[in-house]
Residue, then its C-alpha position, 0 to 999 in steps of 0.5 A: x248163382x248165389x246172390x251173395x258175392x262169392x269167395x274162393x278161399x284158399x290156406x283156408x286153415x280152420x275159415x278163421x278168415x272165411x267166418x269173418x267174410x260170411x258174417x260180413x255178407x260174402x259166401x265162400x264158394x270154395x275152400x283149398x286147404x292140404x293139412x288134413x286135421x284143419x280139411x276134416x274141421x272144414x268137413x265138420x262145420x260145412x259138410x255141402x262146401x266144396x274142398x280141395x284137400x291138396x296142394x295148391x299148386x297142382x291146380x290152376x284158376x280154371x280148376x278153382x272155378x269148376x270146384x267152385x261151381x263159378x262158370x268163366x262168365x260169373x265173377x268172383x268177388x274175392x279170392x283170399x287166402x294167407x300162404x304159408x307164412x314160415x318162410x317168412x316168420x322172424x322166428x324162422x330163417x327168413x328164406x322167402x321165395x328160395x323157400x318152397x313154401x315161399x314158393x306157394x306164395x308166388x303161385x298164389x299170385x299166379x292162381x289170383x292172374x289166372x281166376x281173375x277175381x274183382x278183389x284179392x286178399x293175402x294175409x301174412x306174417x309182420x316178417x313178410x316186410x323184411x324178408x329177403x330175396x335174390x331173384x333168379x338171373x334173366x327172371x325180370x318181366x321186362x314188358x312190366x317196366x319192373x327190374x330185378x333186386x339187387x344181387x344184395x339180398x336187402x330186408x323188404x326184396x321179397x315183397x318188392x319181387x311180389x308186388x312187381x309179379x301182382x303189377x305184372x297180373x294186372x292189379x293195384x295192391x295198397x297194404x300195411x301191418x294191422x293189428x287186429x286189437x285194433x278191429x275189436x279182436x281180443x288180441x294183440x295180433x300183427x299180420x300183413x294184410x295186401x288188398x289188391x283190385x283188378x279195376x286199377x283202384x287203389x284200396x283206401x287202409x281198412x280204418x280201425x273200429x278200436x284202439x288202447x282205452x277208446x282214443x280218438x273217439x274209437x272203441x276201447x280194446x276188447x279184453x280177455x274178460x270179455x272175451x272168455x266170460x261165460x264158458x262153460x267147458x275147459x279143455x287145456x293143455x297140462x303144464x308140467x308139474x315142475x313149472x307149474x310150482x312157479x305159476x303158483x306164485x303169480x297173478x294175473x298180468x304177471x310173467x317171471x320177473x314177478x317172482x321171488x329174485x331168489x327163484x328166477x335162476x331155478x325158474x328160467x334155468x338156461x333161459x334167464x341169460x338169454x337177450x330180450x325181455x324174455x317177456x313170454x315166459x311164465x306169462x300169466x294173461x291180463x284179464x283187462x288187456x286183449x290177449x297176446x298173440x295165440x300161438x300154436x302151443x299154450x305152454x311152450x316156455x317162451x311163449x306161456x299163455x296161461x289163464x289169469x288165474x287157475x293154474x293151467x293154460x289157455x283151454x281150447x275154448x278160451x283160444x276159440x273165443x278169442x280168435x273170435x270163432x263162433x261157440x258152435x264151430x267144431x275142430x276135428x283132431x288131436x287136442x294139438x291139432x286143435x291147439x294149432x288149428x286154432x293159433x294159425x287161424x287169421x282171427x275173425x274179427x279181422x276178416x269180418x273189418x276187410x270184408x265190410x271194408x271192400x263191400x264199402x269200397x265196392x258201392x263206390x262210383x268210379x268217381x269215387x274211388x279215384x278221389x278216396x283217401x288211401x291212407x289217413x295220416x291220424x290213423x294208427x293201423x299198428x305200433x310200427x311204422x314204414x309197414x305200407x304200401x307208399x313207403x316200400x314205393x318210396x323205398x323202391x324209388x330210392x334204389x339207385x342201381x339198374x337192378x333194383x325194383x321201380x314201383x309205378x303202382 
């Protein structure tokens, strides 16, 4: 085996996340991905990394670790992976686990019991703490001391159910939203990251490295400037011609309320009575802020991620360094694929923090671990509250019905 502590990645997407861990030490042993443009960019980059390019869930962990080449004798270290997220992104329907995909989401956590890694990773959207979710009648483990939600479908019931199946497995789980700004990403990108160990430990919050202009002794934000200077290439997506006579007229930081009063009407059409600060539309990026969230598409009206100052979108190699993969990485497919490929990716600056994090956590004694802080009350992790681990136990503890969930982990 390799002397490097081994991974097996699964949703590993374009190994947005499975760069970071690699540069922090770790070695992907394998990756499972179904998406065929984002399994072709794995092919791509490491042609010997053994790939399943299915659905997960006709697998079980017996079947990871013979891909891997891990024998049920070696350990994994980490087992990582951030499944489908629509089912719970705030811009869906929010149907959680009555969503298939949500669905893979719990047989992620089945695989994890089965393959029985040191350490797990799950990454998710911010949707993931308010999602809901009716548990199936009589599907409660009562070995677990762990009851149902309430008939009621109440926000954050989803993550409730799966920490109950993750206690039931047999490990701790300690989460909270992070911002990857926050960890030297030129982004502004919340995701749910739950950390969990097999050893019973609870894993101290990942301590951020960055924050706005540098406070409480951190590393200021990395910029979009610093993050796009020196490319070369530019390939981008077209704006069309009739929107683009609107990004003419604004500068760099500015977005559709910077336009002339007598154009916003023509400009926003329809949209301009919509609720909200509307604040993605005709969005020209800040060269010295991280930049907004990368979705799938740059020029999607609502969410307009155009260059600060050449008239077009955010090219293909601008979203690459700023979800921080490296310059020689390659993506296979369409120039939407890769548009995509890129958006979803978890940024690599994040997994590298997570990744040095447990390393960190793993050279600790027993001793050690027990007494570690989990949570440092001086610490912004992200711009919310009540986004971890202690509040959504405190939260189960307040449920004062039969049903609801009684967290002991």
């Amino acid at each position: 085996m390799d002397e490097k502590k081994n991974v097996i990645s699964t949703f590993s997407g374009a190994m947005g996340l499975d760069n970071g861990l690699e540069r922090a030490g770790l070695s992907v042993k394998l990756c499972v991905e179904i998406e065929h443009a984002m399994a072709e960019t794995i092919r791509l980059n490491k042609p010997l990394l053994p790939l399943i390019e299915d659905d997960i869930r006709n697998y079980s962990g017996n079947d990871l670790r013979s891909k891997a080449g891990i024998s049920p004798e070696d350990e994994v270290f980490l087992m990582c992976g951030g499944p489908p997220c629509q089912a719970f992104s705030t811009a869906g329907k929010r149907k959680g686990f009555d969503d298939v995909r949500g669905n893979v989401f719990l047989k992620y956590i089945e695989l994890i019991g089965e393959v029985r890694p040191k350490y797990f990773l799950i990454e998710n959207v911010r949707g993931l703490l308010s999602a809901s979710y009716r548990a199936p009648e009589g599907s409660a483990n009562k070995k677990s001391g762990y009851a149902l939600p309430t008939p009621k479908e109440e926000k954050g019931t989803a993550l409730l159910y799966a920490l109950q199946r993750i206690h039931e497995i047999g490990y701790s789980a300690t989460f909270t939203l992070y911002d990857a700004a926050n960890y030297g990403v030129p982004q502004k990108r919340e995701r749910v990251i739950i950390l969990g160990s097999c050893e019973g430990y609870q894993i101290p919050l990942i301590p951020p490295t960055h924050s706005e202009n540098g406070i409480n002794g951190l590393k200021p934000w990395v910029t979009l400037r610093e993050a796009i200077a020196g490319l070369t290439e530019c390939h981008a997506a077209k704006i069309p011609e009739k929107r683009l006579k609107f990004f003419h007229l604004l500068k760099a930081g500015q977005y559709w309320k910077d336009l002339p009063p007598e154009l916003q009407e023509e400009a926003m059409g329809n949209s301009l009575h919509l609720g909200g600060g509307k604040t993605g539309f005709y969005r020209r990026l800040a060269w010295d802020l991280p930049s907004p969230t990368l979705v799938t598409c740059p020029t999607m009206p609502a969410t307009d991620l155009a260059h600060p100052t050449e008239d077009r979108a955010l090219s293909i190699e601008e979203y690459a360094r700023i979800q921080m993969f490296p310059d020689e990485w390659k993506f296979a497919g369409k120039m939407t694929d890769i548009y995509k490929q890129i958006g979803n990716a978890v940024p690599t600056g994040l997994g590298y923090a997570a990744a040095k994090h447990l390393l960190w956590f793993d050279s600790l004694s027993d001793t050690e671990k027990k007494r570690v802080q989990i949570i440092n009350p001086n610490v912004i992790y992200s711009r919310y509250k009540n986004t971890n681990h202690e509040y959504f136990k405190a939260l189960a503890k307040k449920k004062d019905t039969p049903s609801q969930l009684d967290f002991s982990f």
